[in-house]
C-alpha positions in Angstrom: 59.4 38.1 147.0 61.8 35.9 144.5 59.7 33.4 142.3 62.5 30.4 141.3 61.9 28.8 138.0 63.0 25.4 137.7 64.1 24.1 134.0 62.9 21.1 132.9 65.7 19.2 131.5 65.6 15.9 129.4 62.4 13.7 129.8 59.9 12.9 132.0 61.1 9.8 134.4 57.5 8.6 135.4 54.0 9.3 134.8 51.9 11.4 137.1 48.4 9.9 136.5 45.6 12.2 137.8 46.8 14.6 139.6 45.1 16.1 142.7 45.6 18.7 145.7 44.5 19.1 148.4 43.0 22.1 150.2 45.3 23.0 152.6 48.0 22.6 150.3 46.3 24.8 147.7 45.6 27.7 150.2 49.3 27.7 151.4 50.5 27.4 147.8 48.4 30.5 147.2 49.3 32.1 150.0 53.0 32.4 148.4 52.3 32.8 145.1 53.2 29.7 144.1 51.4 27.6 141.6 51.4 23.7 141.6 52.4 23.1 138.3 56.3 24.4 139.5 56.2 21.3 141.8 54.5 18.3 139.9 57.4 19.8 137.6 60.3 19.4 140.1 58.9 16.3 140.5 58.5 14.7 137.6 61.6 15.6 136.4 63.8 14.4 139.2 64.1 17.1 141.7 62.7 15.7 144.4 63.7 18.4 146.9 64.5 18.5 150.8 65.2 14.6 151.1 67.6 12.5 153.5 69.8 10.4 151.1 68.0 7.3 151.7 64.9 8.9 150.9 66.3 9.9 147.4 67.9 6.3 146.8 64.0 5.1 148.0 63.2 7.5 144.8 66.0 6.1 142.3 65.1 2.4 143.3 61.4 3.0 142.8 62.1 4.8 139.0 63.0 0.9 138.3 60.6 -1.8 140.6 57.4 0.8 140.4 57.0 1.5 144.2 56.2 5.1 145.5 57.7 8.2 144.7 58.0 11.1 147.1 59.1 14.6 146.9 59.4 17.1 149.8 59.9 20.8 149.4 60.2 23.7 152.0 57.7 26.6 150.8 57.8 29.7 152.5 57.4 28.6 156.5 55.8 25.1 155.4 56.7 21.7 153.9 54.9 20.6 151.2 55.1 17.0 149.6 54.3 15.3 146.3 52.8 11.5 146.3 53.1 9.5 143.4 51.2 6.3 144.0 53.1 3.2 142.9 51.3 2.0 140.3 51.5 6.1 138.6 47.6 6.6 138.4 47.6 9.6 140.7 50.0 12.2 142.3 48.7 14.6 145.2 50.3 17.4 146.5 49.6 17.7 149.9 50.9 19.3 153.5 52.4 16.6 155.8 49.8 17.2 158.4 47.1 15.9 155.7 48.6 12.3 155.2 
């Protein structure tokens, strides 16, 4: 099994606020070897993953009016996503079946 290691370049573009997971998204991320941090990483700093282009733009447009921010990465045979709430108090990693 390959580990990928993403490199944080430049600065932070938001804050997270808390940050939370849930359980089923903790047990798959175990299940893989995978820990949580990699992702609040990837998305803090930008990457936000398997998105359409509109989703991205919703991303770019939020970095500057403060709406949500939403990542979405494919992780072994599941997806798994990354909230941001729009006011940045709290980001959850979660499976898409758990919204």
């Amino acid at each position: 099994m390959t580990t990928q290691v993403y490199k944080q370049v430049g600065r932070p573009l938001f804050p997270l606020g808390r940050t939370f997971i849930t359980p089923g998204a903790l047990a798959a991320l175990e299940g893989v070897s995978r820990p949580p941090a990699e992702f609040l990483s990837r998305h803090l700093f930008g990457d936000w993953g398997d998105l359409d282009a509109a989703d991205i733009q919703a991303n770019r447009d939020a970095l500057g009016c403060g709406d949500r921010i939403l990542s979405a990465y494919a992780v072994g045979s599941f997806r798994l996503w990354v909230i941001t709430e729009a006011d940045r108090s709290t980001t959850t990693l979660l499976l898409p079946e758990e919204y």
